[in-house]
Wavefront OBJ file of the C-alpha trace (Angstrom):
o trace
v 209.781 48.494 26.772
v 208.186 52.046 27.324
v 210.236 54.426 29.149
v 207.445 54.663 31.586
v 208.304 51.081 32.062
v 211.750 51.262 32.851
v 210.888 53.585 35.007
v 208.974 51.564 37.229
v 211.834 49.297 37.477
v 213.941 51.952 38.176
v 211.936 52.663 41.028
v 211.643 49.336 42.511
v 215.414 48.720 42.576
v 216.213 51.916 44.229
v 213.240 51.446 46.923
v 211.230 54.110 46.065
v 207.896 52.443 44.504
v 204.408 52.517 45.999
v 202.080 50.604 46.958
v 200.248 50.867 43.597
v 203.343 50.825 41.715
v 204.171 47.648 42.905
v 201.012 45.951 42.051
v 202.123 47.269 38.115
v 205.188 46.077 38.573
v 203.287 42.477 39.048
v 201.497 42.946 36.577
v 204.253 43.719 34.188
v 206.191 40.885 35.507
v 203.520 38.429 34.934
v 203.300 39.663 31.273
v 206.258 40.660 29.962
v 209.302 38.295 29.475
v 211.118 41.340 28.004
v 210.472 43.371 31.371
v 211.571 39.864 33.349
v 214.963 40.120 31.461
v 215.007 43.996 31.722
v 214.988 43.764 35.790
v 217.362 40.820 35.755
v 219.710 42.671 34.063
v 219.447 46.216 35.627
v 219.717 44.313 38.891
v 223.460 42.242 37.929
v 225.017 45.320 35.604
v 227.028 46.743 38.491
v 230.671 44.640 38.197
v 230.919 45.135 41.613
v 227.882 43.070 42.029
v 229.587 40.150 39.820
v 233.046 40.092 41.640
v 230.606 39.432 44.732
v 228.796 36.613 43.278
v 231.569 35.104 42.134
v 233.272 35.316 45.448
v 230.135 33.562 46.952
v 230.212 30.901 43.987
v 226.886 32.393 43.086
v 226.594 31.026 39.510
v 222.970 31.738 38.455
v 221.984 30.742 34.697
v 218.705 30.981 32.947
v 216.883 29.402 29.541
v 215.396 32.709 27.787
v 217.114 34.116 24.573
v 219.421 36.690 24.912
v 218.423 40.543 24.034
v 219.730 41.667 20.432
v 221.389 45.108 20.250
v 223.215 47.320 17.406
v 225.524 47.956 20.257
v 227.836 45.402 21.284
v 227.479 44.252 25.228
v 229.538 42.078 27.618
v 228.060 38.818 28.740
v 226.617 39.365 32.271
v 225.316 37.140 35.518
v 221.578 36.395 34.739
v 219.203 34.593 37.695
v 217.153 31.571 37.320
v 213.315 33.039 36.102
v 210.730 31.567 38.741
v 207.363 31.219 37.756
v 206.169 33.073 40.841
v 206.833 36.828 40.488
v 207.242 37.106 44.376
v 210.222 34.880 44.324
v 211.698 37.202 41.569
v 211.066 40.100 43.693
v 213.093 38.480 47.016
v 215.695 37.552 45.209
v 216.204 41.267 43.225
v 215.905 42.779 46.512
v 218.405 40.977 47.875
v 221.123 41.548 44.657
v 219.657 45.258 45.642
v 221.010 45.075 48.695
v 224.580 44.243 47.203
v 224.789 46.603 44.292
v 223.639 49.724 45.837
v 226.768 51.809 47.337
v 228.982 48.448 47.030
v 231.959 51.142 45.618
v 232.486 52.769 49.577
v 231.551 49.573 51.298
v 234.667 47.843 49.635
v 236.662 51.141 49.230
v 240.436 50.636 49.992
v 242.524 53.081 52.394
v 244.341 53.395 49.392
v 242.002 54.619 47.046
v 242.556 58.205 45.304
v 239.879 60.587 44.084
v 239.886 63.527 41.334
v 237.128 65.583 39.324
v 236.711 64.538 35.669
v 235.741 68.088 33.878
v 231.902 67.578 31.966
v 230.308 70.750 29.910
v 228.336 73.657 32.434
v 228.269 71.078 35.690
v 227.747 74.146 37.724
v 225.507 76.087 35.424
v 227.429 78.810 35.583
v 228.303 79.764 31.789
v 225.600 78.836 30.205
v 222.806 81.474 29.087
v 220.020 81.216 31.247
v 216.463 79.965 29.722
v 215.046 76.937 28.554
v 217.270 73.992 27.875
v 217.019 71.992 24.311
v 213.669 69.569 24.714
v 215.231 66.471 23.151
v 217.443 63.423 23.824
v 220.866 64.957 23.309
v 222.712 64.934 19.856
v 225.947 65.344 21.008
v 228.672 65.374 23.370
v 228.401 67.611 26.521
v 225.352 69.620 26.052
v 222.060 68.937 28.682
v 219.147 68.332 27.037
v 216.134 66.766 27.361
v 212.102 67.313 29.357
v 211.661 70.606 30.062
v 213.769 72.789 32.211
v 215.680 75.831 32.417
v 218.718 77.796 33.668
v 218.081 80.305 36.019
v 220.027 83.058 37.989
v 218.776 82.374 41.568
v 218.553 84.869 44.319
v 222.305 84.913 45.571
v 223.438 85.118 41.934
v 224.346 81.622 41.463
v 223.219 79.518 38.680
v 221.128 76.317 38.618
v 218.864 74.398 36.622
v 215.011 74.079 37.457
v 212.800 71.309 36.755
v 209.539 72.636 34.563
v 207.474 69.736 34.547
v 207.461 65.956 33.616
v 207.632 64.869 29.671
v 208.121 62.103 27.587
v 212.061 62.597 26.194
v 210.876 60.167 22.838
v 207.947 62.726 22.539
v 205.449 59.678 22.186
v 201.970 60.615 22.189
v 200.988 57.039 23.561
v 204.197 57.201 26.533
v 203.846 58.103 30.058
v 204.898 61.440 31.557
v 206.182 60.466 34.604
v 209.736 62.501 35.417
v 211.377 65.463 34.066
v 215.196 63.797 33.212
v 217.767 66.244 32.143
v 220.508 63.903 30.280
v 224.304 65.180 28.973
v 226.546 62.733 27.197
v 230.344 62.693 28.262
v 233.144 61.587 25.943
v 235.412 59.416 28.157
v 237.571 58.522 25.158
v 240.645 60.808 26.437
v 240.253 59.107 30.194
v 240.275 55.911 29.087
v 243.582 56.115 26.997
v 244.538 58.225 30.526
v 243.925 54.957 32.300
v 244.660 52.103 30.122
v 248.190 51.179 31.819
v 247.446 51.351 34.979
v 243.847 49.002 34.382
v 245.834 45.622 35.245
v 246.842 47.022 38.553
v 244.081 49.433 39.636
v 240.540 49.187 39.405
v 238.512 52.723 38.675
v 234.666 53.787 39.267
v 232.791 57.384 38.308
v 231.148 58.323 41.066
v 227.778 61.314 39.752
v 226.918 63.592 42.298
v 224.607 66.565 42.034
v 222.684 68.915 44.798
v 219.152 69.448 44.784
v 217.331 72.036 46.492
v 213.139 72.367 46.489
v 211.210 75.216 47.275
v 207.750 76.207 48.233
v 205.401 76.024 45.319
v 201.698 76.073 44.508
v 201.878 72.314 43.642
v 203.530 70.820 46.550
v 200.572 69.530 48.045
v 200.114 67.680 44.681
v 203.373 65.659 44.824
v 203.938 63.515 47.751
v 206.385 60.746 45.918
v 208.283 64.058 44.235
v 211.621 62.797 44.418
v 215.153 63.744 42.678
v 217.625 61.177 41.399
v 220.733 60.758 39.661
v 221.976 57.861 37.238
v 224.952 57.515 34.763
v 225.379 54.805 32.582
v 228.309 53.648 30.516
v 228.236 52.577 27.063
v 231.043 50.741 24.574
v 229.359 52.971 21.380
v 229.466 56.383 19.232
v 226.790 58.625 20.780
v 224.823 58.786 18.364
v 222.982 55.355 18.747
v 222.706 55.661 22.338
v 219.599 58.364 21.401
v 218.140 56.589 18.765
v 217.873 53.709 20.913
v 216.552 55.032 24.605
v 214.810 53.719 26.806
v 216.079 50.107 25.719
v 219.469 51.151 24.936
v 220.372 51.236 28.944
v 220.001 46.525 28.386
v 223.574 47.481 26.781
v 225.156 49.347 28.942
v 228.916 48.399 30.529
v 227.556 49.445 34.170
v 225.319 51.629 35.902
v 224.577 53.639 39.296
v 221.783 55.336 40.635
v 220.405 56.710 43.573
v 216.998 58.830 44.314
v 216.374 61.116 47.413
v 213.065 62.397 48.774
v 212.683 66.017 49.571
v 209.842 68.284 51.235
v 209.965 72.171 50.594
v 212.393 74.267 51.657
v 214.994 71.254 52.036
v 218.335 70.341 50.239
v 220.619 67.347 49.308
v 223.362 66.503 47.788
v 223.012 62.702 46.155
v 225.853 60.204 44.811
v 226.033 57.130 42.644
v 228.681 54.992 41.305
v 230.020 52.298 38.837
v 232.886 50.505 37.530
v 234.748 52.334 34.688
v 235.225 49.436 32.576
v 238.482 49.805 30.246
v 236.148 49.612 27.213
v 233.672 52.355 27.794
v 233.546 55.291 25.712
v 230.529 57.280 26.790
v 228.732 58.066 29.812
v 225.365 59.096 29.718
v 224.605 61.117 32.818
v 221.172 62.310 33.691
v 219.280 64.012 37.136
v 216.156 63.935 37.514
v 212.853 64.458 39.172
v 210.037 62.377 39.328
v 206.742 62.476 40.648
v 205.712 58.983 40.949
v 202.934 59.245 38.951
v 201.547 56.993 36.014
v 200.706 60.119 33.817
v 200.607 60.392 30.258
v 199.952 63.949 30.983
v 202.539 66.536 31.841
v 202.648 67.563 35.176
v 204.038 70.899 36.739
v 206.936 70.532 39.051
v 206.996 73.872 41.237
v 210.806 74.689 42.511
v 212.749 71.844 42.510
v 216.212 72.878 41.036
v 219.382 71.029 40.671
v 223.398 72.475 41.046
v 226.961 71.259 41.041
v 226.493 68.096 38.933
v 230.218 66.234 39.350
v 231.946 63.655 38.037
v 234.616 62.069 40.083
v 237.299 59.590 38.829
v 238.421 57.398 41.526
v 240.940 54.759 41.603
v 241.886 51.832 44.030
v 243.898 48.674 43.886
v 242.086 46.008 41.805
v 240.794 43.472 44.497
v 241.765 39.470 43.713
v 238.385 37.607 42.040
v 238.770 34.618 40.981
v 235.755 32.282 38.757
v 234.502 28.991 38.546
v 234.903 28.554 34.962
v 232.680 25.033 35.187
l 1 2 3 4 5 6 7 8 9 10 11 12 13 14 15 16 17 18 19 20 21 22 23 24 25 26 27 28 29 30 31 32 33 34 35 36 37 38 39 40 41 42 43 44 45 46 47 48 49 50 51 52 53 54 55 56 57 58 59 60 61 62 63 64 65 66 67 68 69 70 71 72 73 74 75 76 77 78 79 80 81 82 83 84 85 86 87 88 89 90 91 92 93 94 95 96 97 98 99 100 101 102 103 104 105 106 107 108 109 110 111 112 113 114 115 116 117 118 119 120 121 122 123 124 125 126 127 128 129 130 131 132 133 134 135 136 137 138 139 140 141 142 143 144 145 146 147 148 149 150 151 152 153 154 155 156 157 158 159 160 161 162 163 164 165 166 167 168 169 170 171 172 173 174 175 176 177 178 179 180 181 182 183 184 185 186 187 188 189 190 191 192 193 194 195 196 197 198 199 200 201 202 203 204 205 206 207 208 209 210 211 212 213 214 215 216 217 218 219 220 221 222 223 224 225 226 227 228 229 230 231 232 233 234 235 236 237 238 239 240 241 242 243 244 245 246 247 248 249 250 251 252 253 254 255 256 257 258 259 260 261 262 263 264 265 266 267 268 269 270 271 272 273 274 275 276 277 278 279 280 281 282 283 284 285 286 287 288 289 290 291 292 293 294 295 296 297 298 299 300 301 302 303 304 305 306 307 308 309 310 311 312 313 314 315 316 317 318 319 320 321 322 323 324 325
């Protein structure tokens, strides 16, 4: 799938397609068993989502072969492919309603919260001026469509979106969002966290504020929206690059959340998933994206980013039991 693709689905899950958008998405639907699978499984990655199906004795099942990968994945919950794409839209919509902010809605009095350091969240001491314009090649650097670092008015640093571009560089792929992506080594945490994983149950929760001003172009965007997502991968880096867009079918969970902002307003946006004891990476990105099916890039005015977080947090593990049948 195109990343321009994914994005659409992206889109749909978190509410924020149009009315066009959703005819593509039909479209797509109707076409595209791999895009069918895709949506299935962005919809059932959150564990959170699967302790809650199983709880309901929700056992969906389905007939299509399974995705291949170069990086290992956990089996997942799948749904039942209908032949009508409305019915797979109701019934996404409703896992939607499940998966999204699940973490808080089942959060225990008990739960504990603390920062988890990643590289220049605030900015701050990094050199200001255009970031690198690729998928990153390492740990803890941002990279990725074009943006820079720039000293703002009070003196404090933040990062401002340039204008939408195709990460993969692909002549033939759409231009829809300008994504900023770091990847975070969570090696150290996990060995942190590995005894107390039978008893406790942990989640990374991604925050990040965005701020928009007044620019020439506002009157240009109307679906202009920021967003944040982190994903969580069993693998070395280095494949998760070589293998975006599709790479996100293999990830160990996933969160996102998008917000809508006019001029001259600010926000401060959170999303969350499980830390499973086997990840090793996070891939954290923020974003905005015009919601726009462009192959050209397109100028983003002042929208800016600041004080990207990561925040361990830890709470008893809850009881789940399976039908195995």
């Amino acid at each position: 799938m195109t990343e321009e693709q994914l994005n659409l689905l992206y889109r749909y899950l978190d509410g924020a397609i149009s009315e066009d958008e959703m005819i593509s998405l039909q479209e797509l639907l109707r076409d595209s068993k791999e895009a069918r699978a895709e949506l299935r499984s962005l919809a059932t990655i959150d564990a959170k989502w699967q302790q809650l199906t199983a709880e309901q004795s929700f056992a969906p099942s389905f007939d299509e072969p399974a995705v291949t990968s170069l990086i290992p994945s956990k089996p997942r919950w799948r749904l039942a492919w209908s032949s009508q794409v409305a019915a797979v839209l109701v019934v996404v919509s409703f896992m939607g309603l499940f998966s999204v902010g699940v973490v808080l809605a089942i959060g225990s009095p008990k739960a504990t919260a603390r920062t988890f350091d990643i590289a220049h969240g605030d900015f701050e001491s990094m050199s200001t001026g255009a970031i690198p314009k690729r998928f990153p090649a390492r740990v803890g650097e941002w990279s990725g469509n074009p943006a820079e670092v720039v000293k703002q008015a009070d003196g404090n640093q933040a990062l401002r979106f340039i204008e939408t571009a195709n990460v993969n560089q692909d002549p033939n792929g759409f231009a829809s969002n300008c994504t900023v992506f770091q990847l975070v080594d969570l090696t150290a945490l996990r060995q942190e966290l590995e005894s107390d994983h039978a008893e406790s149950q942990f989640s990374l929760k991604l925050s990040a504020h965005f701020h928009r001003v007044p620019a020439p172009s506002d009157a240009d965007l109307p679906k202009l929206r920021a967003s944040v997502r982190i994903f969580l991968f069993q693998a070395e880096p280095e494949p998760i690059g070589e293998q975006w867009p599709q790479v996100v079918q293999q990830a160990e969970a996933m969160g996102r959340k998008s917000i809508k902002l006019n001029p001259n307003e600010n926000g401060t946006i959170s999303a969350s998933c499980i830390l499973d004891a086997d990840a090793t990476v996070a891939l954290i990105a923020v974003a905005a994206g015009t919601g726009i099916n462009s192959k050209d890039s397109i100028p983003l005015g002042g929208y800016y980013v600041d004080d990207v977080k990561l925040t361990v947090i830890k709470q008893p593990k809850l009881p789940v039991t399976t039908d195995s049948n």
